[in-house]
C-alpha positions in Angstrom: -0.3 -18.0 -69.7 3.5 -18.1 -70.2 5.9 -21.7 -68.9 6.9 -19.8 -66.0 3.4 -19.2 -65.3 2.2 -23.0 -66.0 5.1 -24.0 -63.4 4.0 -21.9 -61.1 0.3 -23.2 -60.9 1.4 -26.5 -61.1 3.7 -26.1 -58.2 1.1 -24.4 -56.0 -1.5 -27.4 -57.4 1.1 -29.9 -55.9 1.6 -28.3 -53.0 -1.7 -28.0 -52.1 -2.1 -31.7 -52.9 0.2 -32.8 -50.5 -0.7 -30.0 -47.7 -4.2 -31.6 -48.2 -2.4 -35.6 -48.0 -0.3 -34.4 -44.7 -4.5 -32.9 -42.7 -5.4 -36.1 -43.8 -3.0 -38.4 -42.4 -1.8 -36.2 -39.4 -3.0 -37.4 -35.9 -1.7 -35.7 -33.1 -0.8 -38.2 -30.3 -2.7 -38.1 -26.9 -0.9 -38.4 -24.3 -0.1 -41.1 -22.1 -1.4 -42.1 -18.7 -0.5 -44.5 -15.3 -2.4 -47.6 -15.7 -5.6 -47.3 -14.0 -6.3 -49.5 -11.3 -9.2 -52.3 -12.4 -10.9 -51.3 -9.1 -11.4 -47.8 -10.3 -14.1 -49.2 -13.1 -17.3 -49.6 -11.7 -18.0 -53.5 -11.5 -21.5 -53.2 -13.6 -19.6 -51.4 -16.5 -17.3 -54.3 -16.3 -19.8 -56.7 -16.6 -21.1 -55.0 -19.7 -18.3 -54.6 -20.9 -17.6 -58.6 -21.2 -20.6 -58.8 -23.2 -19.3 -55.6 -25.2 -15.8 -57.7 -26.3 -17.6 -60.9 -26.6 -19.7 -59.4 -29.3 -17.2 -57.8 -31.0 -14.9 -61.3 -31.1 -12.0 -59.3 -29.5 -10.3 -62.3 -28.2 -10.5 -64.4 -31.4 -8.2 -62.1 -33.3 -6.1 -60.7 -30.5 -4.8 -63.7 -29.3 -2.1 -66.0 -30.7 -2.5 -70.2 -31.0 -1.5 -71.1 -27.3 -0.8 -67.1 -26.5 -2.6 -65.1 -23.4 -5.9 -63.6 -24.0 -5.8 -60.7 -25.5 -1.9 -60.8 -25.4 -1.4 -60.4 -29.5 0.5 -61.7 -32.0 -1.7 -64.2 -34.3 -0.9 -63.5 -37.9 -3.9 -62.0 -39.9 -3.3 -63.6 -43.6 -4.5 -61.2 -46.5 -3.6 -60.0 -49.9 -1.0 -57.7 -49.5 1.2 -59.9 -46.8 0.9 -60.7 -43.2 -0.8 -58.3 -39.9 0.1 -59.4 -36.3 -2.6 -58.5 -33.9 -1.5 -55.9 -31.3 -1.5 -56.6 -27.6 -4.7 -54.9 -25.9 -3.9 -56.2 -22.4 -2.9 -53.6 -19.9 0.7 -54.0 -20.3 1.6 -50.6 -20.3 4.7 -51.1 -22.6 3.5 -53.4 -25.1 -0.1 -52.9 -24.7 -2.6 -50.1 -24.0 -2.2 -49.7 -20.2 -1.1 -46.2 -21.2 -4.1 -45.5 -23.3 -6.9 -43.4 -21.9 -10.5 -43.9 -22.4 -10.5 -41.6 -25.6 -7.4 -42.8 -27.0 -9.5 -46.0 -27.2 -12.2 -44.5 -28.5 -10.5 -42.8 -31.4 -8.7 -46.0 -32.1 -12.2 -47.5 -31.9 -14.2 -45.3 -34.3 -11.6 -44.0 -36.3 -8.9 -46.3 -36.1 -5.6 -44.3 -34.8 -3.5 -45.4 -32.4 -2.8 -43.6 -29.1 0.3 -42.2 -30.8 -1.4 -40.5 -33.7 -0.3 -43.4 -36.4 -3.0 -44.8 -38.3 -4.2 -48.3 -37.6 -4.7 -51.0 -40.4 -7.9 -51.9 -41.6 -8.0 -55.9 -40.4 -9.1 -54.0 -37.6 -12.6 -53.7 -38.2 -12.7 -50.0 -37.2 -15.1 -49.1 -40.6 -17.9 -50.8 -37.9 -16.7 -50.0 -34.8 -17.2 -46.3 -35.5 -21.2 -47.4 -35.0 -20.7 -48.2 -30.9 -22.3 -46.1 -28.2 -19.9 -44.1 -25.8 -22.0 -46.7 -23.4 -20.2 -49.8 -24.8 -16.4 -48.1 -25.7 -16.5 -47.0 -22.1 -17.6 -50.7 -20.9 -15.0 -52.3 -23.4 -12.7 -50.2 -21.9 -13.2 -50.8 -18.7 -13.5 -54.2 -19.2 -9.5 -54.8 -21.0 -8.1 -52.7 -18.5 -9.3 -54.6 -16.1 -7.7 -57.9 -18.0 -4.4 -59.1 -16.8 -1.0 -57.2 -18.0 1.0 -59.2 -20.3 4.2 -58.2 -21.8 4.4 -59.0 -25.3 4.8 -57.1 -28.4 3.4 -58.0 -31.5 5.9 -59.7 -34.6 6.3 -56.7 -37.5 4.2 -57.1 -40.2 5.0 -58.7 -43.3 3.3 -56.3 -45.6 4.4 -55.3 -49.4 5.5 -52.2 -50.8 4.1 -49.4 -50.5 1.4 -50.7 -48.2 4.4 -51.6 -45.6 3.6 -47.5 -44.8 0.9 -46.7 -43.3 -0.3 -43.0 -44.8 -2.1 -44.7 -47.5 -4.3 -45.4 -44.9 -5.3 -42.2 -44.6 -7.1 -42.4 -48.6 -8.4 -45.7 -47.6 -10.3 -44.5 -44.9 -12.0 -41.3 -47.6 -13.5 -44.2 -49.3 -14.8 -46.8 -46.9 -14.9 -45.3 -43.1 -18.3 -43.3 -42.5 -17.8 -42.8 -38.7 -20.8 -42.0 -36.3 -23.7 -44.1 -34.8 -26.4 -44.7 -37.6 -30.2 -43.9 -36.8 -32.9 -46.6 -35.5 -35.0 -47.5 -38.4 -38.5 -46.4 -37.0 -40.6 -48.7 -39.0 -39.1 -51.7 -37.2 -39.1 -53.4 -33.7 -36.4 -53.2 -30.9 -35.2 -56.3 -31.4 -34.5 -56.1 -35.3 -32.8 -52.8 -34.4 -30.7 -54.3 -31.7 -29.6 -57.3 -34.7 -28.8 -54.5 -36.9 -26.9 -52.8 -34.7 -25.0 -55.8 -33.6 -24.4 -57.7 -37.2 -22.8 -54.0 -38.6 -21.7 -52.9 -36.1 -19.7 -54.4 -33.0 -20.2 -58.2 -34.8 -18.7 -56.9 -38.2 -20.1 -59.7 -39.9 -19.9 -58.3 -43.2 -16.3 -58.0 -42.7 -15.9 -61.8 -43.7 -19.1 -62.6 -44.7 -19.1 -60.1 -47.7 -17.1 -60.2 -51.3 -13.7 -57.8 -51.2 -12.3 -55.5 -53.9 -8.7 -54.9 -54.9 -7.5 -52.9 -51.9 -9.7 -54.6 -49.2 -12.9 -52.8 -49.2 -16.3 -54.5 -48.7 -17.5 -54.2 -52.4 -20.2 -51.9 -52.7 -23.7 -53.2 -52.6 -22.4 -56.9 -52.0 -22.9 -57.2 -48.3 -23.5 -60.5 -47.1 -22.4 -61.8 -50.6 -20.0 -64.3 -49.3 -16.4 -64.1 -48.8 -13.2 -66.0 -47.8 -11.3 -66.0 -44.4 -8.1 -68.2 -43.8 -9.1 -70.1 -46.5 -12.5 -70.9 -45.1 -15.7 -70.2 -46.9 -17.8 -67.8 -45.3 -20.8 -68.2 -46.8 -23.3 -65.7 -47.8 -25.4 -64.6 -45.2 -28.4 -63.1 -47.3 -28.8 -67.0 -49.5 -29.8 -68.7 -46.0 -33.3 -68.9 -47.3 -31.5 -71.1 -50.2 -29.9 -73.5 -48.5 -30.4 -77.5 -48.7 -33.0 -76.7 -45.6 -34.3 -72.7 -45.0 -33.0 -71.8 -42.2 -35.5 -71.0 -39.2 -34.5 -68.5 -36.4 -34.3 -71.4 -33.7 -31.8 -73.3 -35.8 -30.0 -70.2 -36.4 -30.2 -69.2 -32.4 -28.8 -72.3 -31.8 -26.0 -72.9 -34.3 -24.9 -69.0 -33.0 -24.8 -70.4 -29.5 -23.3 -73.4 -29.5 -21.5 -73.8 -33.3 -24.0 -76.5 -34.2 -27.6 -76.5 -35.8 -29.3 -80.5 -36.4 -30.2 -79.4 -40.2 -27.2 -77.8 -41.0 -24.1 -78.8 -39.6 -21.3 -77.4 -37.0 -19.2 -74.3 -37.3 -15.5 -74.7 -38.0 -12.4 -72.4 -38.9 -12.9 -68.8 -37.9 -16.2 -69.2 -37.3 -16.0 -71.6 -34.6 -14.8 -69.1 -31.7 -17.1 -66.7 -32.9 -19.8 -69.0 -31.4 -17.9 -69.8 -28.2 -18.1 -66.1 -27.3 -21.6 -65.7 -28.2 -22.1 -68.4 -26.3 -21.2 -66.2 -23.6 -23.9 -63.5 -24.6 -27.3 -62.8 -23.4 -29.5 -65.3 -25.5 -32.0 -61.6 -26.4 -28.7 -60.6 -28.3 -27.9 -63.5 -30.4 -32.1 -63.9 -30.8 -31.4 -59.9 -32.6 -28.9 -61.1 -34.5 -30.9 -63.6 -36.1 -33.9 -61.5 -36.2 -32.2 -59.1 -38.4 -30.0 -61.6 -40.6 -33.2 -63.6 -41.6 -35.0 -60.7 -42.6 -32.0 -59.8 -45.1 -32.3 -63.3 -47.3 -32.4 -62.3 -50.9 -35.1 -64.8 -51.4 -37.6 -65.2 -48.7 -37.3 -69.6 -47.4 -41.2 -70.2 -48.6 -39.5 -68.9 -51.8 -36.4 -70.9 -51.7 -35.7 -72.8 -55.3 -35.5 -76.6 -54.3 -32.1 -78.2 -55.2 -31.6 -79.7 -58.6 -31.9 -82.7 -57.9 -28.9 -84.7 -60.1 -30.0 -87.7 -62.5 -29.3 -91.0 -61.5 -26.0 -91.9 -62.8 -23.1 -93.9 -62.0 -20.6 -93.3 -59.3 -17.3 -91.8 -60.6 -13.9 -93.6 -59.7 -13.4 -90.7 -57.7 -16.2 -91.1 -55.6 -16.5 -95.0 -55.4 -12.2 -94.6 -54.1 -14.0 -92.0 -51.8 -16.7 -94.9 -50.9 -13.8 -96.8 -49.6 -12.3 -94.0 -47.6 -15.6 -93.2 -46.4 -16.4 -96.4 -45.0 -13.2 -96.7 -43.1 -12.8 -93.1 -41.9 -16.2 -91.1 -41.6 -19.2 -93.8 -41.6 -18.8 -94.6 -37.6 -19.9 -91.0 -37.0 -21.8 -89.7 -40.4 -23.1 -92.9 -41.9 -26.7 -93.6 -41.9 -27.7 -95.2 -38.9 -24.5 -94.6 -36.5 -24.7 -94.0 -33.1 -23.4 -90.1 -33.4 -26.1 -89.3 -35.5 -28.9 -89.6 -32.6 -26.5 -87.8 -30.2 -26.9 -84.3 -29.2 -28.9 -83.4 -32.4 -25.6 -84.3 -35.0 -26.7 -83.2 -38.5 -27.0 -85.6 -41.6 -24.2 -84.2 -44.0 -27.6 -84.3 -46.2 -28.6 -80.9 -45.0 -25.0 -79.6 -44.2 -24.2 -76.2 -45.8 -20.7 -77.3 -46.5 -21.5 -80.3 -48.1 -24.2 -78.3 -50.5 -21.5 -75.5 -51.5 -21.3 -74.1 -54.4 -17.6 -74.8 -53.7 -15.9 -77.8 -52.0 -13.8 -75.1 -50.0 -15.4 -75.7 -47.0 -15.7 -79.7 -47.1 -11.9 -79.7 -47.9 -11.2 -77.7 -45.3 -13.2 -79.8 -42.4 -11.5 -83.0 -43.5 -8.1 -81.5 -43.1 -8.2 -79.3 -40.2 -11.4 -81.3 -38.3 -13.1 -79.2 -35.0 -10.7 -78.8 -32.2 -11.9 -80.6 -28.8 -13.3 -77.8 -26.4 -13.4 -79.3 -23.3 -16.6 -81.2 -22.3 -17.8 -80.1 -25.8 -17.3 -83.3 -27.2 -20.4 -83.0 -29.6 -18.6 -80.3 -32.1 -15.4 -82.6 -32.3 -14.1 -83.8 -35.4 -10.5 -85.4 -36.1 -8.3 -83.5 -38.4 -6.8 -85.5 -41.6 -4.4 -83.6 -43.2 -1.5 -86.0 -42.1 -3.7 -89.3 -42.6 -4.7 -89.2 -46.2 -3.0 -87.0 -49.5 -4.4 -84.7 -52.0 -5.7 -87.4 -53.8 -8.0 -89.3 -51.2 -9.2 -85.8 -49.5 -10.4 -85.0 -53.4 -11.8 -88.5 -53.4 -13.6 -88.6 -50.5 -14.9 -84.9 -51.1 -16.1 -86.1 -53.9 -17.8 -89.4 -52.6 -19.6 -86.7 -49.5 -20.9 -84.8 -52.4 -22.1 -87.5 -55.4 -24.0 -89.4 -52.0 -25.5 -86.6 -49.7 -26.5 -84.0 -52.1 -29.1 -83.2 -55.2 -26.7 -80.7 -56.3 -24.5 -81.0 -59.5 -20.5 -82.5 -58.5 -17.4 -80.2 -57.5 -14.8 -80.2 -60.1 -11.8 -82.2 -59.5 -10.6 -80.6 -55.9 -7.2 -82.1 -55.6 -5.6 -79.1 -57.1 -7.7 -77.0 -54.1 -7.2 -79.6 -51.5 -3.4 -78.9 -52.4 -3.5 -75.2 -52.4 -5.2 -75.1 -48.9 -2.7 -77.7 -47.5 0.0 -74.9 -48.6 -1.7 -72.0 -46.9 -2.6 -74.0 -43.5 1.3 -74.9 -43.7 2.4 -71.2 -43.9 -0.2 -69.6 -41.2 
């Protein structure tokens, strides 16, 4: 074959690249309707609905610190810059009061927007794709119905070239695999149903599973573990592992009301999580657990005792942490306090944070605390982060761990405790 000949092939090799890149990412738009009236939705479809975005968390990402439900606008941190959360209220302007029911669902299971431009992937879409027409309709029916806010989401803050969205479009070849999936036949409803829910409208895998470099769940590492806002969310297959196995009644409960007596209290982005499946059917969140306990890697009759860590002497770090301890944390978590015979409060013996692999966690409950939630006074904890420095949160992280658990010491967590106090600061 001649140059002119090479040229020519390679052209028609390019331009069937990009004619193939431009199917890919084209969406056509579908056009826009008047806001349906909320008393056009049947009310039963509305009441399933609630359960539908309640399981799926909607509210926890769409709406801002002190923002409207469902109004937008809280920053979604990750490695290539900043997402704002869009605005799913009515509001036809800023919102999707213009959207019909299958422009919702095609945002839903494939993630593109009304007006054919392809949604990011902090929207759990890669799960969504698994719901029933039964429960887009109901979610549907069930935001439309929400009061209209106008307010439109900040731009986001994303680096080049991901600040365009067509690379999407190849992102979504390797990690979306749209449809419903099929009932596995050799097991009951109720595992089902906690299949269903945990991969599909819960996306737990979404934090609760290691990412790669361009924000995919890695393959064959669900459940592994992963990080969200700096939190540790901590593998949900090792629960079997823990300081104490985790039984389905503790695991019912800490779902439903962010505390379980041999484990501890959700915090961070798992805290609100719980307050809406709170909200649930208990049958759903008993499914859930049902089908997360029978994923453990290593069954809890099977579950390797702690090392339990020779006697030795207390390290300056931890007997400055004693100190701290005593004046800060010992009314509610030392031995023999009042808190710990209310409402079922869990020894920081058995608490998951406190027996980490990583201090992460621990770090991250002494500077941030639990939020009050009304007449929830239980989960509350006081945040530190403006009482004590770097120094003393590594100190006393350090005292939590040496006293409480058989497991080997954190490293030296001041130069975490530090690198956390910088991202809280910039969220």
């Amino acid at each position: 074959m001649n140059r002119r000949g090479l040229w020519i092939g390679a052209a028609a090799i390019i331009a069937a690249g990009l004619a193939a890149a431009a199917a890919i990412m084209y969406r056509p738009p579908i056009a826009p309707i008047a806001p349906p009236s909320p008393d056009s939705f049947d009310a039963q479809l509305k009441r399933e609905g609630a359960r539908v975005v309640a399981l799926g968390d909607c509210i926890v990402c769409h709406t801002a610190k002190g923002g409207r439900p469902f109004a937008g606008g809280l920053p979604l941190a990750t490695p290539f810059g900043t997402i704002y959360a869009t605005n799913i209220t009515p509001d036809p302007q800023t919102g999707i009061g213009a959207w019909s029911e299958a422009a919702f669902a095609r945002a839903v299971r494939h993630g593109i927007s009304r007006d054919g431009h392809l949604l990011y992937p902090a929207f759990p879409y890669v799960h969504f794709t698994r719901m029933s027409d039964r429960d887009i309709a109901a979610a549907y029916a069930y935001l439309m119905s929400r009061e209209p806010v106008q307010a439109s989401a900040p731009a986001n803050e994303l680096i080049f070239p991901l600040n365009f969205r067509p690379p999407v479009a190849f992102w979504n070849l390797l990690f979306l695999r749209t449809g419903l999936r099929e009932a596995d036949a050799s097991q009951d409803a109720q595992w089902n149903r906690g299949k269903l829910l945990v991969d599909g409208l819960g996306h737990c895998a979404s934090c609760h599973s290691p990412l790669n470099a361009i924000g995919g769940e890695k393959a064959g590492r669900a459940f592994d573990g992963g990080v969200v806002d700096g939190w540790e969310a901590p593998p949900l297959n090792a629960l079997g592992s823990a300081a104490k196995p985790w039984t389905k009644t503790q695991l019912v409960a800490y779902l439903r009301t962010g505390r379980a007596s041999e484990h501890g209290a959700a915090a961070g982005p798992m805290l609100p999580v719980t307050r809406d499946l709170a909200t649930v059917p208990v049958e759903d969140v008993e499914a859930i657990a049902t089908y997360i306990l029978s994923i453990q890697k290593r069954a809890p009759s099977e579950a390797t005792p702690a090392v339990r860590v020779a006697a030795r002497e207390a390290t300056p770090a931890e007997q400055r942490g004693a100190v701290l301890f005593s004046a800060s944390c010992a009314q509610c978590h030392g031995p023999g306090s009042p808190m710990q015979t209310i409402g079922e409060r869990p020894t920081l013996a058995f608490s998951t944070a406190v027996n980490s692999g990583t201090p992460r966690n621990a770090v991250q409950m002494i500077l941030n605390g639990i939020d009050w939630n009304g007449a929830d006074a239980m989960n509350y904890m006081p945040a530190f982060t403006g009482v004590y420095d770097d120094r003393q949160i590594a100190d006393l992280v350090a005292y939590v761990r040496g006293a409480y658990s058989t497991r080997p010491a954190w490293p030296d967590a001041e130069p975490l405790v530090a690198q956390l106090r910088k991202e809280d600061s910039a969220r």
